[in-house]
N, C-alpha and C positions, 0 to 999 in steps of 0.2 A: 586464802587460796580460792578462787573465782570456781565457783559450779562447772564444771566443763559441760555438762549434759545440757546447761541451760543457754551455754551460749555458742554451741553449738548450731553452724544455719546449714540446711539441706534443700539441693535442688528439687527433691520430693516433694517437699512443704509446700515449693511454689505454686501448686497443680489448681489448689483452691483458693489462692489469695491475689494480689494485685504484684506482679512483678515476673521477673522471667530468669533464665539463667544465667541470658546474656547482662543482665542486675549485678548480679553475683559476680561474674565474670569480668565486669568493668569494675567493680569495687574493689576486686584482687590485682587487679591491675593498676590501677592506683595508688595498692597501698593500704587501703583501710581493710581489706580482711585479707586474712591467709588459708592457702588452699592445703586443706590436711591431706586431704584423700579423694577419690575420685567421687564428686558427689557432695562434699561436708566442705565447709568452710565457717571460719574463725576472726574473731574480730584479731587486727594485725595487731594491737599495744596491749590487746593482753595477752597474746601470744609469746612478746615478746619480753612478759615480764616471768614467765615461764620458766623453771629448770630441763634440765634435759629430761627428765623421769615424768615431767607432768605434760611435757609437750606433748614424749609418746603415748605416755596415758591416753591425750587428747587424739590420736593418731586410731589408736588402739578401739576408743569409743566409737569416733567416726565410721571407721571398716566395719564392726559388729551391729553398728545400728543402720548400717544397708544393707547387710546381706538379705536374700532373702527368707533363710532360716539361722536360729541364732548358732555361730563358729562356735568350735572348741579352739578356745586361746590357750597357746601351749608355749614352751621354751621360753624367749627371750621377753614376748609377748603375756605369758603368765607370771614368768617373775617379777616383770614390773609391775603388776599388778596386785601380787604376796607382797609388794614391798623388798624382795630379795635386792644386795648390793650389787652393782657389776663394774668391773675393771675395766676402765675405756668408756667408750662411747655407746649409747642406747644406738639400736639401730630404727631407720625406719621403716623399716618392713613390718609386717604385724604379721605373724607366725599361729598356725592350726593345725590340728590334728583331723584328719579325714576321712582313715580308715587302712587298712587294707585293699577293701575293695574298690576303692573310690579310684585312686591313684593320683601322687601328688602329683600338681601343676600350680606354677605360680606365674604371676601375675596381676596386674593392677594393684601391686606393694601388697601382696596378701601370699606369703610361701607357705604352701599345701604341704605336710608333711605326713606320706601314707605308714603310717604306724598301727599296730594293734592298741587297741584299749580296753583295759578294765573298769565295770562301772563305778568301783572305786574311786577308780584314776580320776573322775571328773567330779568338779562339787560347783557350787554356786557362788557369785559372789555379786549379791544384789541382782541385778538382773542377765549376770554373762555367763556365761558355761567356761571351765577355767579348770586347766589341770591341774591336781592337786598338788601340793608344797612339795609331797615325798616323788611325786611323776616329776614335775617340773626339773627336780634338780637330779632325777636321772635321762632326761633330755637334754639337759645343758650339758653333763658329763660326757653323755656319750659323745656330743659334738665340738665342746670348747676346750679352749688350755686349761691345763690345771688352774691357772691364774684363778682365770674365771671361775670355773667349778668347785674347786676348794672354798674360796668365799662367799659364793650362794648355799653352799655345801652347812658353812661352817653357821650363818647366818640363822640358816633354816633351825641347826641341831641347838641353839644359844641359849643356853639355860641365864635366867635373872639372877642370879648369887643372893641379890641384893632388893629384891622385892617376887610382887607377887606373879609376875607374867610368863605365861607356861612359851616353853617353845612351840614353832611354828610343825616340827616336825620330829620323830625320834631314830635314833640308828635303826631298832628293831623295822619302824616304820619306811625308813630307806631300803631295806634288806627285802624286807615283806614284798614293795613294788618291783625290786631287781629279778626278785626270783618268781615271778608270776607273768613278767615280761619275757626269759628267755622263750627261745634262745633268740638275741638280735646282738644287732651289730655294736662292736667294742665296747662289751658287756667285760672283759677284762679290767680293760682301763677303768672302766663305770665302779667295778670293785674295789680298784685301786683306789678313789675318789672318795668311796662312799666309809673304806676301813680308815683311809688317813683322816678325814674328817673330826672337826671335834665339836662339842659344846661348852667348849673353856678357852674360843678365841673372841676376844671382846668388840673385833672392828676389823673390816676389811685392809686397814694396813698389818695387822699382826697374821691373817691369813696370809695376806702375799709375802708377809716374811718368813713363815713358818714354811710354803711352798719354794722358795728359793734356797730356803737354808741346807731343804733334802736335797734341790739342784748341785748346790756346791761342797755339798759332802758335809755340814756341818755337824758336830756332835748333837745327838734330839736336844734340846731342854725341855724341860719343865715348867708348866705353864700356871700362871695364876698361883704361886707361893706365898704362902702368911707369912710376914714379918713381922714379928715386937720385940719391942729393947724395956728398958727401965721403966718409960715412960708408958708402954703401953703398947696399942695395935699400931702397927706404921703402915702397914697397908701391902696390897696384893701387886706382885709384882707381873709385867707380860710373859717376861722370859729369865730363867734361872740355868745357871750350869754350875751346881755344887764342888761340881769337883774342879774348878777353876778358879773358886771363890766371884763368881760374874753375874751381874743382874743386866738385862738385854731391856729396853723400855723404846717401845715403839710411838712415837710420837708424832698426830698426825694433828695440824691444824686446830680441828675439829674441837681438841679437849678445849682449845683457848678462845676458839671466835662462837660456837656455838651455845647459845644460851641453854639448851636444851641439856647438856654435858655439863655446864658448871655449877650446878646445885644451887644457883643464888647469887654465886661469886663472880665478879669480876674479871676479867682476863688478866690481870696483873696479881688480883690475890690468889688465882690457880696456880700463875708461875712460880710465887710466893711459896705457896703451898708445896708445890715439888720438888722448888730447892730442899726445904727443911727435908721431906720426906729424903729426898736423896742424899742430903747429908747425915740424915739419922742411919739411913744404911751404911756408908761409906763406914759411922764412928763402927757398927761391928763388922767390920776387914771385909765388906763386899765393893766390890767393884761396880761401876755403874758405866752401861755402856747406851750412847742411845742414838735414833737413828729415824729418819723423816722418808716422805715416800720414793725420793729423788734417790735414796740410797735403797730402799727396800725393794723397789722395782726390778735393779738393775743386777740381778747375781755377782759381775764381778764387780759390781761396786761394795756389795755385801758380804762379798768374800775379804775384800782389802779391809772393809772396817773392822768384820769381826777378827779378821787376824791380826788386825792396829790393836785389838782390843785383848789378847792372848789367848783366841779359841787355835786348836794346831786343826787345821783345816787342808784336805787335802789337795 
C-alpha cells in the first residue's frame, strides 16, 4: 500500500517551488493526477490501484491537511479510519464534528456536524484528531440503517476467541458514550443498536444476517456454538437453532479468496476443509444451511431460504 501522505501534491506547496496551479491543473486533466479535494491532488494509477476505503482514507487526509486547524473526523470519516466495515459504498464527503456552538455548514466535500462533545469522545490517531471507536459508532447509529450500524457496531465490540487482540470497543464503553451524550437526537434507536449489538459476530455478512433475520421475524439463534464428535473439536459454527436441529453458515467470499482468512491454505483446501467440517456435522443429525451476501442482504430472499431450510418464520 503506497504512503498516501507522501504522495499527496498541494497547491500550497507551490508557493516556494517552481510551478503553479495551473501545473496541477493541466496534469489532472490529462490524466496523470487526480483531484482528491479542493487544493490536494494524487498521482492518477495509483489512485486507481486503490480500494474504496484507501481512496477515501486519501480523500480524508487531503481535507485535514488544509484545513487551517486540524477537524475532528467523525462518523463515516472516523470509521474509515478505526478500520470499522461499512455496507455499501464509502462516501465522498469527509465528515466533522464542530461543536454546538460553531453551527454545521457544509461544503467544499467537508459536512460540518454541530454536535456536543466530550473530551473523551476525541483521541489521536497519528497526527488527526478522530472520534473515538465508542463516539464513532454512536454517530453512525444515530444516522444510518441498521444495516450499517449493526456491523460497525458489531466490528468495534469483536472479541478474538482465537488470539491475542482486544476489541476496538466495549458495551460498557458504548453505553458510557450514549449516556453522557443525552439527550440528542434518536438516542432511542442508538439504544436499539447499541443492546442488539454483539462481540460473537465474526464478519460483516453474519451482521447483516443477524439484522435481517430480526426484520423477518426469524427465531434468535445462537451464535458461535462448539461442536465435537468422536474425532474431536469440529469447529464453531455462525448460526445455531437447537431446537430445529440447524446450523445457519454465512459464507462470504472472503474465507476463500483472502490470504489473510486461510491460515496458509489454499482456496480449494479451505473448501475441502468445509466440506468435511460440514459433513462431520450432518453425521450428528444437524442440518447445514448456508447462504452468500446476494441472499443475506435481501430479507425476502432470506426469508424463503431460511423457511426452504425449516426455520417457521412468520
Amino acid at each position: 500500500m503506497p504512503d498516501l501522505d507522501t504522495e499527496l501534491r498541494y497547491v500550497s506547496d507551490l508557493r516556494d517551488s517552481f510551478g503553479s496551479r495551473q501545473d496541477l491543473a493541466r496534469a489532472a486533466k490529462s490524466g496523470n493526477l487526480q483531484r482528491v479535494s479542493r487544493g490536494a491532488y494524487f498521482p492518477a494509477d495509483t489512485w486507481r490501484s486503490l480500494d474504496d476505503r484507501h481512496q477515501y482514507l486519501t480523500i480524508i487526509r487531503a481535507v485535514a491537511s488544509t484545513r487551517r486547524f486540524r477537524p475532528i473526523l467523525s462518523h463515516w470519516s472516523a470509521a474509515a479510519i478505526h478500520g470499522l466495515p461499512i455496507v455499501g459504498e464509502w462516501p465522498s464527503t469527509v465528515h466533522t464534528i464542530v461543536g454546538q456552538t460553531a453551527g454545521g455548514r457544509s461544503r467544499n466535500g467537508v459536512v460540518k456536524h454541530s454536535l456536543r462533545l466530550d473530551d473523551a469522545d476525541v483521541v489521536e490517531f497519528g497526527d488527526l484528531l478522530v472520534t473515538s471507536v465508542a463516539r464513532t459508532v454512536l454517530d453512525i447509529a444515530a444516522l444510518a440503517s441498521p444495516l450499517v450500524s449493526v456491523t460497525m457496531a458489531d466490528r468495534a465490540l469483536h472479541v478474538d476467541r482465537h488470539g491475542p487482540r482486544k476489541p476496538l470497543a466495549t458495551k460498557a464503553e458504548l453505553h458510557g458514550v450514549w449516556e453522557r451524550s443525552l439527550p440528542f437526537r434518536a438516542h432511542t434507536r442508538t439504544a436499539q443498536v447499541i443492546d442488539f449489538s454483539t462481540e460473537r459476530a465474526d464478519s460483516p455478512l453474519e451482521s447483516v444476517s443477524r439484522v435481517n433475520m430480526r426484520v423477518i421475524g426469524c427465531p434468535p439463534p445462537t451464535l458461535q456454538s462448539r461442536f465435537h464428535d468422536h474425532r474431536g473439536f469440529i469447529g464453531e459454527t455462525d448460526f445455531t437453532w437447537p431446537s430445529f436441529n440447524l446450523v445457519g453458515e454465512a459464507d462470504g467470499d472472503i474465507k476463500y479468496l483472502d490470504a489473510n482468512y486461510r491460515n496458509g491454505l489454499s482456496a480449494e483446501e479451505v473448501m475441502r476443509a468445509e466440506r468435511i467440517r460440514e459433513n462431520r456435522l450432518r453425521a450428528l443429525k444437524w442440518d447445514v444451511s448456508r447462504w452468500e451476501w446476494n441472499i443475506a442482504i435481501r430479507p425476502a430472499a432470506l426469508r424463503a431460504h431460511l423457511r426452504n431450510a425449516g426455520l417457521p418464520i412468520r
